[in-house]
C-alpha positions as CSV (number, residue, x, y, z in Angstrom):
1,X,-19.1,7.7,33.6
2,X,-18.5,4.9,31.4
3,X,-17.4,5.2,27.7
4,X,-19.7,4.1,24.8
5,X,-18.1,1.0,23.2
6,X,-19.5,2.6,20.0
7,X,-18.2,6.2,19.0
8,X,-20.5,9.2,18.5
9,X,-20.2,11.3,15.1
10,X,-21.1,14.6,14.5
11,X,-22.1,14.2,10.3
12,X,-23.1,17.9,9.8
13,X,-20.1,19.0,8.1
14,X,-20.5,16.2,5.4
15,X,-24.1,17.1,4.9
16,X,-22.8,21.2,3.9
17,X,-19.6,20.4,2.0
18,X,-18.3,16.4,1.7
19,X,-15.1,18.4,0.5
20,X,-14.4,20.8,3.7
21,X,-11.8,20.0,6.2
22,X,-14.4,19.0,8.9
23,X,-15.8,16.7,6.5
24,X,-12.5,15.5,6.4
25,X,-11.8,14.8,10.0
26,X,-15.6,13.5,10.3
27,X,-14.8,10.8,7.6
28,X,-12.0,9.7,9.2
29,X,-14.2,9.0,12.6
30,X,-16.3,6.9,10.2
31,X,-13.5,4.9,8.4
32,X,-12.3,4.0,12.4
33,X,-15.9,3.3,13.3
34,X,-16.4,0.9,10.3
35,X,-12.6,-0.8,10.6
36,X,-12.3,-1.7,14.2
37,X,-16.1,-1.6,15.1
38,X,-18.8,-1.8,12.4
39,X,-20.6,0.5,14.7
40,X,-21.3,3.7,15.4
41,X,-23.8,6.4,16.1
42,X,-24.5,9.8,14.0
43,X,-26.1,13.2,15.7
44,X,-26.5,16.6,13.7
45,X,-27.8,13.8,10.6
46,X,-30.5,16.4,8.8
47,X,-33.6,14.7,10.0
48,X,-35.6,16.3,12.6
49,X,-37.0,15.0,16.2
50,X,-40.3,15.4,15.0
51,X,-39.7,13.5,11.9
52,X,-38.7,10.6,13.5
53,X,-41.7,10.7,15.7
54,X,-44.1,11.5,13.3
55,X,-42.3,7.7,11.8
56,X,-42.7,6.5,15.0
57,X,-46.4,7.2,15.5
58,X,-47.1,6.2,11.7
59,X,-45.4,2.6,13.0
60,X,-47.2,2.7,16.2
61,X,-50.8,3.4,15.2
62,X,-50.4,0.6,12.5
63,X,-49.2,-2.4,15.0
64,X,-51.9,-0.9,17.2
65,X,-54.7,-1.8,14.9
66,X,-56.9,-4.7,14.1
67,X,-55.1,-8.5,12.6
68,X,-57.6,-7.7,10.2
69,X,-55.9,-4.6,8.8
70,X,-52.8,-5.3,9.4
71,X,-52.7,-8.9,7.3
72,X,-54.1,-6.9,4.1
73,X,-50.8,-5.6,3.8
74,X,-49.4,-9.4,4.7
75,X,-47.0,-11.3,1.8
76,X,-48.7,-14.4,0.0
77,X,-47.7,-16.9,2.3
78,X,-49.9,-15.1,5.1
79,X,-52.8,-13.5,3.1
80,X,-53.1,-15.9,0.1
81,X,-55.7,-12.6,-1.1
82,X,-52.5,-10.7,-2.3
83,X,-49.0,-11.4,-4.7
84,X,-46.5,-9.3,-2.9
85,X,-43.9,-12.1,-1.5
86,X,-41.2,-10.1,-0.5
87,X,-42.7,-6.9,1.1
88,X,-45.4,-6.3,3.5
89,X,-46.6,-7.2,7.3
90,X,-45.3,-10.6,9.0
91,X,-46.9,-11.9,12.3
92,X,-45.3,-12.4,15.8
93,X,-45.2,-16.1,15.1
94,X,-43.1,-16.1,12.6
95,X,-40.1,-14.9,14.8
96,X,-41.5,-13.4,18.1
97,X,-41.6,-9.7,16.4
98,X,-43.8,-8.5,14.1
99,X,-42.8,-6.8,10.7
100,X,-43.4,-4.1,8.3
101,X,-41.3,-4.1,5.4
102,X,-41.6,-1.3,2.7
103,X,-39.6,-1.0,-0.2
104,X,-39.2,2.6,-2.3
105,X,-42.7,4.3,-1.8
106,X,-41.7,5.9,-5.2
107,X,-42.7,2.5,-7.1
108,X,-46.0,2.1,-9.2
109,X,-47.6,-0.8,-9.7
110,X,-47.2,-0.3,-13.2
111,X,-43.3,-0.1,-12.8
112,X,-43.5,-2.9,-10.3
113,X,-45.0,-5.1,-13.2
114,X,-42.7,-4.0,-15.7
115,X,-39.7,-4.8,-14.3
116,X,-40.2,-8.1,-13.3
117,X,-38.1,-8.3,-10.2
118,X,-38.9,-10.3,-7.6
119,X,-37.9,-7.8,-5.1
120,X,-39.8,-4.6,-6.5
121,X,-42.7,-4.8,-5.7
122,X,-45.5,-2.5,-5.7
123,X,-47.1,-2.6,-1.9
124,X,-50.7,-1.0,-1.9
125,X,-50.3,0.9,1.6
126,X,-53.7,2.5,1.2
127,X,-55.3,-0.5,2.1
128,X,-54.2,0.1,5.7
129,X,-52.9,2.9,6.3
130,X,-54.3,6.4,6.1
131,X,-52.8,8.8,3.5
132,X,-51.3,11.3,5.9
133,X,-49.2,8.2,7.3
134,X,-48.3,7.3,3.8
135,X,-46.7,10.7,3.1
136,X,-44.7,11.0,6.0
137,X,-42.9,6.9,5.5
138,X,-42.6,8.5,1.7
139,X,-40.7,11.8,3.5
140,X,-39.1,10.0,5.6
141,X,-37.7,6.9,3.4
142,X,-36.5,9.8,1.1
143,X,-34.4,11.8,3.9
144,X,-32.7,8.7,4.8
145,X,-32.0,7.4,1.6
146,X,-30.7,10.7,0.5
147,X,-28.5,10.0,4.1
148,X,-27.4,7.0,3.1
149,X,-26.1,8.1,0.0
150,X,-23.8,10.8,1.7
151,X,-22.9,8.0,4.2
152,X,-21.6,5.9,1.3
153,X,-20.0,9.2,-0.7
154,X,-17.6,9.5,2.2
155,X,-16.6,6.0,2.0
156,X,-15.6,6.5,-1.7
157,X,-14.1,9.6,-0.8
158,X,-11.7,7.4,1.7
159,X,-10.7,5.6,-1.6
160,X,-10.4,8.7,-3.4
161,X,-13.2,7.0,-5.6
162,X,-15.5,8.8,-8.3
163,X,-18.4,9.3,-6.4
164,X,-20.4,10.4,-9.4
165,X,-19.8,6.4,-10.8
166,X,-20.5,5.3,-7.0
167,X,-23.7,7.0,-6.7
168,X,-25.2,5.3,-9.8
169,X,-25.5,1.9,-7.4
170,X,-28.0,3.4,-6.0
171,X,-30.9,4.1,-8.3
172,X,-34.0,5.1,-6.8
173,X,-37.3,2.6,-7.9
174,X,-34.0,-0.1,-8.7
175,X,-33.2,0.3,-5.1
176,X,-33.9,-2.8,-2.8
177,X,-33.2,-0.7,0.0
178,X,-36.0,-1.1,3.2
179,X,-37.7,0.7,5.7
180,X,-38.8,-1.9,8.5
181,X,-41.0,-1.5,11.2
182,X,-40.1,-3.9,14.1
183,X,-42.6,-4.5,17.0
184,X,-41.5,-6.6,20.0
185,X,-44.6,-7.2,21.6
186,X,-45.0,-8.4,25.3
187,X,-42.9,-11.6,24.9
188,X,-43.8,-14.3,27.0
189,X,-40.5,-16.3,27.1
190,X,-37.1,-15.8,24.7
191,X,-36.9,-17.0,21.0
192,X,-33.4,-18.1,21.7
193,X,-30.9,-18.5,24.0
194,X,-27.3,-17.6,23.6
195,X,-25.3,-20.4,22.9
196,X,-22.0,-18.1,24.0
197,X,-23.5,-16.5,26.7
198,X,-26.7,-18.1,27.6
199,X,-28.3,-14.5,26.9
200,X,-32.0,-14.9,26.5
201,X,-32.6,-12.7,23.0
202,X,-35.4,-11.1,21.2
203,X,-33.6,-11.3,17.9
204,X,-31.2,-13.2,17.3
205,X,-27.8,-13.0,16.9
206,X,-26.8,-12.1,12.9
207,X,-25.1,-9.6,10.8
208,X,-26.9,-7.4,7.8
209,X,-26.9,-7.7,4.1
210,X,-26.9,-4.2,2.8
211,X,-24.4,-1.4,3.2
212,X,-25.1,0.3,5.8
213,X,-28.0,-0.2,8.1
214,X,-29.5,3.5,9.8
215,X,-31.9,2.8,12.9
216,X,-33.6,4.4,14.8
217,X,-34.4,2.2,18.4
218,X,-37.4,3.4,21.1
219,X,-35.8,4.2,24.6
220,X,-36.1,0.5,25.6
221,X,-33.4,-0.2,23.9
222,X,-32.3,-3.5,24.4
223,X,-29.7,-3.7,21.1
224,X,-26.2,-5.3,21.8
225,X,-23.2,-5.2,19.4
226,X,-20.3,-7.6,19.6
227,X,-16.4,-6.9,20.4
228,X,-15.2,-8.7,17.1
229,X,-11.8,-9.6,19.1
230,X,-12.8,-9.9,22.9
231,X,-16.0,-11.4,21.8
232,X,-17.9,-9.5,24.4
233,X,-21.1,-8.2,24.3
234,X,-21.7,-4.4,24.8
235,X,-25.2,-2.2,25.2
236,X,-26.4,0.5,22.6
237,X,-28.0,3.1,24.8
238,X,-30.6,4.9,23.7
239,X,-30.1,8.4,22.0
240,X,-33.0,10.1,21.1
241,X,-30.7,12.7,18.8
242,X,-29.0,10.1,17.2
243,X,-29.4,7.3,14.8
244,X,-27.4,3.8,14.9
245,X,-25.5,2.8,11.8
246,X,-23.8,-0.8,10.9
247,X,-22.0,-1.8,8.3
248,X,-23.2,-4.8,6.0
249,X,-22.4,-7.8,4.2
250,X,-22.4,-6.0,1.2
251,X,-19.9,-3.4,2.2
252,X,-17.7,-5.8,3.6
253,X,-17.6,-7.5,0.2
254,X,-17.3,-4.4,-2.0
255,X,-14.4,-3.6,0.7
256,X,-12.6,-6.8,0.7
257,X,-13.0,-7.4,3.8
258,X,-12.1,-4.1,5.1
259,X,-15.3,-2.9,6.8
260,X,-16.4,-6.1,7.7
261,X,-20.1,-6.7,9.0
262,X,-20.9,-7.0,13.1
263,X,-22.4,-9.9,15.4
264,X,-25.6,-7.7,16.6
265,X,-28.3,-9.0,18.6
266,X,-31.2,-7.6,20.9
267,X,-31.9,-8.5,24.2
268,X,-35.4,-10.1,25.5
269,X,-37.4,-8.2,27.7
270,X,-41.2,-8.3,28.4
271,X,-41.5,-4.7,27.3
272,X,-43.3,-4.1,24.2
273,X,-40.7,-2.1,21.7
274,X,-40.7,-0.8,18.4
275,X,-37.3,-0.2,16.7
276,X,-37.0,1.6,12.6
277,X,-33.9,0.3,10.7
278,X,-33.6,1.7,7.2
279,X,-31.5,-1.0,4.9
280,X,-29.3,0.6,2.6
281,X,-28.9,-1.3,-0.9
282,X,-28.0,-1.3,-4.2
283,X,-29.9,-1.3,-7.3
284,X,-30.9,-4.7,-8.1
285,X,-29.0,-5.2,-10.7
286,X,-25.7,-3.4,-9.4
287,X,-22.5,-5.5,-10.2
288,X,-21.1,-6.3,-6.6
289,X,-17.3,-6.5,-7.9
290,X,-14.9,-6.6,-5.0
291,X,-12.9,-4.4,-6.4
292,X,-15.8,-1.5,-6.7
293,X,-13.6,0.6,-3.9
294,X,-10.1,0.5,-5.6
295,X,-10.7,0.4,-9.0
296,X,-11.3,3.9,-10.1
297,X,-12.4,2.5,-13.6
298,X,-14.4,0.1,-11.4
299,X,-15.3,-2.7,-14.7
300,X,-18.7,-4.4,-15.6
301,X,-18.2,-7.5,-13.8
302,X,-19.2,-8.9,-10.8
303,X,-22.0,-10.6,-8.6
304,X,-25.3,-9.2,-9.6
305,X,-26.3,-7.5,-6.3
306,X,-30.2,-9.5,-6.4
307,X,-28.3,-12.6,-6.3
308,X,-26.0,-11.8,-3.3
309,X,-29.3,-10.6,-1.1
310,X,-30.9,-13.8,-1.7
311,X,-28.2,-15.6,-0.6
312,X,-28.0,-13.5,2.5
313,X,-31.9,-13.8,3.2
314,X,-31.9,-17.3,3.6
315,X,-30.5,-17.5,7.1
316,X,-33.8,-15.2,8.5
317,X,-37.3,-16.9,9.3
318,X,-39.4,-13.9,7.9
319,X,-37.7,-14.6,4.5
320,X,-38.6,-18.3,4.1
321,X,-41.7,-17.8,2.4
């Protein structure tokens, strides 16, 4: 049987006690994962089968339904009806997938409009989807934030970092994190071609902003990740108990380079798929100092965290709105 280029890691111990000597030996897996691969999968993660199939049904039913409800949830530049720029449905056109993006269900309009960011927004979900959907993304986007944050406590912990100063990056309505739906739908031909490999792709080729990206991918599959020094392309097979996680931009910068981000890509097929990545981020106004991981004071300065995504945004289709 052939070995997984990406490693498998068991996370329960850090979910009990981030302190114990499994948690330990587990955070060690993750440091190797993040060094020499920015890959890896996580089983035993806290959140259930049925969970992520009740999410899977929620993303389903909605790409399932009419243009008509699904563009009422559609950014400016496709549904010139509504204000939201940054969140909400995209059409296949756009980049042969289509989109759902939802920021922190725990954001009001009336916070949304107070803050004056142009990446919280408030997204009215009720205008398409039905409010037993709506609970279950707001259960689910807080399990896998909640994740996340244990994810990123075990990095500080490799640094022997104060986590309780590390875990204020990540402030919940300041969060940009995202949940995304992804639907490939029956593509007729490629929307690119490999210019290492002549690979046709369903997505192309790119790295992610955030810290860590957590997804979850239908048995299709189809995701490739890149040998960073054979430059070789390798399959993600499809685990039903386990959820993939890459490393970002923004934890490479925080790291100096250290856990650097990973060439990833997805394969074309004329199989409809849906795949759920969770994008893990800062507050919007988090300082991105590159020194966050070794200075244990870790100072006020730095590149405010807003500014960094939008640089990082520009070089994806769905965002040039």
């Amino acid at each position: 049987m052939k070995k997984n280029f990406i490693p498998t890691i068991d996370v329960s111990p850090l979910l009990k006690n981030i302190n114990s000597n499994k948690s330990k030996q587990a955070i060690k897996k993750l440091e190797k994962a993040c060094i020499e691969i920015g890959f890896f999968q996580i089983i035993n993660h806290g959140i259930s089968n049925k969970q992520i199939q009740n999410i899977c049904n929620v993303g389903n039913k909605f790409f399932k339904s009419s243009e008509k409800n699904k563009i009422k949830l559609a950014p400016k530049k496709w549904n010139n009806k509504n204000k939201n720029i940054y969140r909400g449905y995209f059409p296949n056109d756009v980049n042969g997938k289509e989109g759902l993006d939802i920021g922190d269900t725990k954001v009001t309009k009336k916070y949304a409009q107070k803050i004056k960011n142009r990446y919280i927004e408030y997204l009215n979900l009720n205008k398409s989807i039905d409010k037993k959907s709506i609970k279950t993304l707001s259960e689910y986007f807080d399990n896998i934030f909640i994740l996340c944050k244990i994810l990123f406590k075990s990095v500080t912990k490799i640094y022997k970092n104060n986590q309780i100063v590390s875990s204020k990056a990540f402030s919940r309505l300041k969060t940009l994190s995202t949940l995304r739906f992804n639907y490939y739908p029956n593509q007729s031909k490629p929307i690119e071609i490999s210019k290492q490999d002549g690979a046709a792709l369903g997505c192309e080729t790119h790295v992610d902003s955030g810290i860590f990206t957590v997804l979850y991918q239908d048995k299709i599959g189809g995701l490739q990740v890149q040998n960073r020094k054979t430059k070789k392309w390798h399959n993600i097979p499809f685990n039903k108990n386990a959820f993939v996680v890459n490393s970002g931009r923004a934890l490479e910068f925080l790291s100096r380079g250290k856990f650097k981000a990973t060439n990833h890509r997805v394969l074309w097929n004329k199989s409809e798929r849906m795949s759920i990545p969770f994008f893990f981020e800062p507050s919007y106004d988090f300082k991105m100092n590159p020194d966050f991981f070794n200075d244990k004071k870790i100072n006020n300065k730095g590149l405010i965290y807003e500014k960094f995504l939008n640089e990082s945004l520009k070089k994806f289709i769905e965002y040039q709105r």
